[in-house]
C-alpha positions in Angstrom: -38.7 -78.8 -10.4 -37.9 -78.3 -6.6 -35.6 -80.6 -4.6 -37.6 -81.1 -1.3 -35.0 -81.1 2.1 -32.0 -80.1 0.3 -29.4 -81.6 1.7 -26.5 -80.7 -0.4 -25.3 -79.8 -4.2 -22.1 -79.5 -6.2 -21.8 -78.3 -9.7 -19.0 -80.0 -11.6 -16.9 -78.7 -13.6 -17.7 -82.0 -15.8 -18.6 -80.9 -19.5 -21.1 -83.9 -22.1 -17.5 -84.6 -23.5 -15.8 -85.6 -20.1 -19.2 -87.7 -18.4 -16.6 -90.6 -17.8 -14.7 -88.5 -15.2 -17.7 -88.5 -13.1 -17.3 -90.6 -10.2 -20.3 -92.1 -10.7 -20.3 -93.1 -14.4 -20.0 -96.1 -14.0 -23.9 -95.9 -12.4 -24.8 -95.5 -16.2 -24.6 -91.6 -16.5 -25.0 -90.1 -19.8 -25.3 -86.8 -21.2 -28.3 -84.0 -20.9 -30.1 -87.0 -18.8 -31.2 -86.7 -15.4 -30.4 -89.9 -13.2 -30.7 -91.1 -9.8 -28.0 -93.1 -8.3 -29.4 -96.2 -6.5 -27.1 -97.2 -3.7 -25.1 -93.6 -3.7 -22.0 -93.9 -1.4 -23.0 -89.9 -0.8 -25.8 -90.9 0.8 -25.0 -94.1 2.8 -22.8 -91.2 4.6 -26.1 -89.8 6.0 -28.5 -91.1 8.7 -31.8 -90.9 6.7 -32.9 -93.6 4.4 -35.3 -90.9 2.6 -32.0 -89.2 1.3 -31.5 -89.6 -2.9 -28.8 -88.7 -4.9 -29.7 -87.4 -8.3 -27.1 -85.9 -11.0 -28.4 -84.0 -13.7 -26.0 -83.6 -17.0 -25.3 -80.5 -19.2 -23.1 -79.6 -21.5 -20.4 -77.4 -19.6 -21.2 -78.5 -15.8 -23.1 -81.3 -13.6 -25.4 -81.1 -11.0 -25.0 -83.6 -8.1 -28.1 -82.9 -5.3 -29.0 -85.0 -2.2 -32.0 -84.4 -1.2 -35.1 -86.1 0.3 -37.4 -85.7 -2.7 -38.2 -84.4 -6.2 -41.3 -82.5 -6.5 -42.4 -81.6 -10.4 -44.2 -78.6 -10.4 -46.2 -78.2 -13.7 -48.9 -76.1 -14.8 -52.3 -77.6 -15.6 -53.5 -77.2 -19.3 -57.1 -77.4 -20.4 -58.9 -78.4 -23.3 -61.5 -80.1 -24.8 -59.3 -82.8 -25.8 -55.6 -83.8 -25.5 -54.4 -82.7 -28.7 -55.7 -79.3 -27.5 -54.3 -79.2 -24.0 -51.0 -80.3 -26.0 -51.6 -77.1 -28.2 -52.0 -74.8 -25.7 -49.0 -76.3 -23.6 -46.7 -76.1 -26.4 -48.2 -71.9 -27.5 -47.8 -71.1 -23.4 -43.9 -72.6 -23.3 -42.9 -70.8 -26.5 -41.8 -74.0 -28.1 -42.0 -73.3 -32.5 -43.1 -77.1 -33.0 -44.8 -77.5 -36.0 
């Protein structure tokens, strides 16, 4: 995952069990989610519409970023049929799913 035209980040010091000190819980945060914030007062601050706000939830911290864009960068699995690019996907990760 890479943030495209970072434009700024803060880890929290806010942990799963204290989400609803997040100044933006109300927006509908929950834990070990990733969420963007429609309507972010952090961006309205800035002079680009393009600018998103996304805060990603862990355990012991949360991730606030601003940025222009999210950019998923996954690696292309191949097989003869789903089930076996699923296979190999799951071998390659290290993931014990039986």
């Amino acid at each position: 995952m890479v943030f495209k035209q970072l434009i700024e980040h803060r880890i929290l010091n806010i942990t799963d069990e204290s989400l609803s000190r997040h100044p933006h819980f109300k927006a509908g945060l929950s834990p070990y989610e990733f969420h963007l914030i429609e309507h972010s007062p952090a961006t309205s601050q800035n002079t680009s519409d393009a600018e998103r706000h996304w805060v990603v939830t862990f355990k012991d911290v949360s991730l606030d970023v601003i940025a222009t864009a999210l950019e998923l960068r996954l690696p292309l699995y191949e097989g003869e049929s789903p089930d076996q690019a699923l296979d190999a996907c799951i071998c390659t990760s290290g993931l014990d799913i039986p």
